[in-house]
C-alpha positions in Angstrom: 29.3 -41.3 -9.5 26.5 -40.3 -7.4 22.4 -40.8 -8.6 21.3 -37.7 -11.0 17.3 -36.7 -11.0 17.6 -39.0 -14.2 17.8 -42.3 -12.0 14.4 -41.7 -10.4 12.2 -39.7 -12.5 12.4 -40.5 -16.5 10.1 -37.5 -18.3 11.2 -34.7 -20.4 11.4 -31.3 -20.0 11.4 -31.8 -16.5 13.4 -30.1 -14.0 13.8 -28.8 -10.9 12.7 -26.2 -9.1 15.1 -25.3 -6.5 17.5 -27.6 -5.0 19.3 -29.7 -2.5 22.5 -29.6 -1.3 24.3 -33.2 -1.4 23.8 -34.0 2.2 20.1 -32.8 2.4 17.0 -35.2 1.8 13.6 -34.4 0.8 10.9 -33.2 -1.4 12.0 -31.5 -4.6 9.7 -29.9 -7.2 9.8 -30.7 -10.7 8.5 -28.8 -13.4 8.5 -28.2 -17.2 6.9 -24.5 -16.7 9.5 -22.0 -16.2 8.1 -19.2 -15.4 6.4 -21.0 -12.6 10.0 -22.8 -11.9 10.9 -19.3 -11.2 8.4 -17.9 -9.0 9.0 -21.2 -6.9 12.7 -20.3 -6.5 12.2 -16.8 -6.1 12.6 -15.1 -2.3 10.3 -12.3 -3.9 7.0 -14.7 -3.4 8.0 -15.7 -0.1 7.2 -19.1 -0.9 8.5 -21.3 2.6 10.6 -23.6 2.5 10.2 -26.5 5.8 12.7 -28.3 6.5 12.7 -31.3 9.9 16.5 -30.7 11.2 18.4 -32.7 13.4 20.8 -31.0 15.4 23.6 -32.2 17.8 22.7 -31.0 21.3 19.7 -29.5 23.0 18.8 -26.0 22.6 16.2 -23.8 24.8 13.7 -21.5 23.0 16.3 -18.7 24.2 18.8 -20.6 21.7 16.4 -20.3 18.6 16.0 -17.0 19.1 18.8 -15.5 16.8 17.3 -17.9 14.2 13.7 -16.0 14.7 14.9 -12.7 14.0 18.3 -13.2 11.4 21.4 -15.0 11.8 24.5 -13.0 10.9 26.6 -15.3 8.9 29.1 -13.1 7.9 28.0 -12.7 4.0 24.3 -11.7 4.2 22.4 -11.7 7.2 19.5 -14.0 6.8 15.6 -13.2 7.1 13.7 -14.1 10.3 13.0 -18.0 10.1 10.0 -20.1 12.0 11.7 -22.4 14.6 11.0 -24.6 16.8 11.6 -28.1 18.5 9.5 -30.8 17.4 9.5 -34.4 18.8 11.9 -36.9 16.8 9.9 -37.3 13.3 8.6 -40.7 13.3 7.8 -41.2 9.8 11.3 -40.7 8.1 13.3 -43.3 5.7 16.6 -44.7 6.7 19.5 -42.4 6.0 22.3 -43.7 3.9 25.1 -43.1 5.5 23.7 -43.2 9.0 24.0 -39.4 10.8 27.3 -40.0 13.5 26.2 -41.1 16.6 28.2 -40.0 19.8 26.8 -41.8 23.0 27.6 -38.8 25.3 26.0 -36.6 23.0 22.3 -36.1 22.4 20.5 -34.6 19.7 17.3 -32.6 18.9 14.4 -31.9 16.3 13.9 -28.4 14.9 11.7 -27.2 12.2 12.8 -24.6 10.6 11.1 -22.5 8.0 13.1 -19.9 5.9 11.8 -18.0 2.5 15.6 -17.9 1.1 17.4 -20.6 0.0 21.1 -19.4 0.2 23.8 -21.9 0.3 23.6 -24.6 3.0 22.0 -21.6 4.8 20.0 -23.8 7.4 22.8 -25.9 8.6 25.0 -22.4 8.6 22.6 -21.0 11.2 22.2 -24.0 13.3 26.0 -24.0 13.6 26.1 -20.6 14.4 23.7 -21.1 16.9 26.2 -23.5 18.5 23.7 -26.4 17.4 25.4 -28.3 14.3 23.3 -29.9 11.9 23.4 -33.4 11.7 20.2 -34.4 9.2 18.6 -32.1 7.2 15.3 -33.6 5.9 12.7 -30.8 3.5 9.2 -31.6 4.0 7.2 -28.9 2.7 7.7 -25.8 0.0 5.0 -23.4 0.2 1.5 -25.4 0.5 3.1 -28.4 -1.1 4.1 -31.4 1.4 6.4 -34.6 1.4 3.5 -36.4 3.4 2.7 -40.1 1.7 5.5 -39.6 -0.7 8.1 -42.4 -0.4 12.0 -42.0 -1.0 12.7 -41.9 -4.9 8.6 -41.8 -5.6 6.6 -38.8 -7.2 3.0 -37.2 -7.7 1.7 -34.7 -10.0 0.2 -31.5 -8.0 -1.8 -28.6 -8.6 -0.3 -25.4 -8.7 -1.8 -23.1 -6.2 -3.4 -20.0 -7.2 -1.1 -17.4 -6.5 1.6 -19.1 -8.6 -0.3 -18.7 -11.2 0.7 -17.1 -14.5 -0.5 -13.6 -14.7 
């Protein structure tokens, strides 16, 4: 019932590289080279993954500490991330549904950068943290960005270098 990669990008031998979970929003590379698809997904190239997060509350630099040095989430412990608060993203689309809004409740921007990509691991650690994720928005993977790219649009880009077969 929901929209497939199908509904918004009709080429063959196309497919992604990496993913997002059903509540996250944001860039998603697309290739037909998979050994490059590969070395994109792979923690062994250390390739970054940013993501803008909104999280329910307001946490200090103290509070994103734990997420700087590895979160223990019970089934892996996960690899010192790059935090910090940013100032509300001004740029983004509409979410559909709408993030839940509690009046007595405020919220926060983080960006977070991690080089895994376990299960919902970003909105795991933010709720660890005692900061739950509320939007989870991916704006950059590796030296790739979202920037100028509109919801359901896509460019062609050059592979960096150091993706490069060997």
């Amino acid at each position: 019932d929901k929209p497939t990669l199908k509904d918004y990008v009709d080429l063959p031998n196309v497919y992604p590289a990496g993913r997002l979970d059903t509540d996250s929003e944001g860039m998603l590379l697309l290739t037909d080279d998979g050994v490059l698809q590969a070395r994109i997904a792979d923690p062994a190239h250390k390739l970054g993954k940013t993501y803008q997060v909104q999280v329910e509350g307001e946490p200090t630099d103290a509070d994103l500490a734990p997420l700087r040095s590895g979160v223990d989430l019970g089934d892996f412990v996960t690899q010192p991330a790059h935090a910090r608060m940013i100032p509300p993203p001004g740029q983004l689309w509409p979410r559909d549904p709408p993030v839940r809004f509690r009046q007595n409740i405020p919220t926060s921007w983080l960006e977070i950068t991690v080089v895994e990509g376990k299960n919902r691991q970003i909105r795991r650690m933010t709720a660890k943290i005692g900061y739950p994720t509320l939007r989870l928005v991916r704006i950059a993977i590796g030296s790739w960005h979202l920037e100028g790219i509109a919801p359901g649009k896509w460019r062609e880009l050059a592979v960096p270098p150091t993706l490069m077969r060997r």
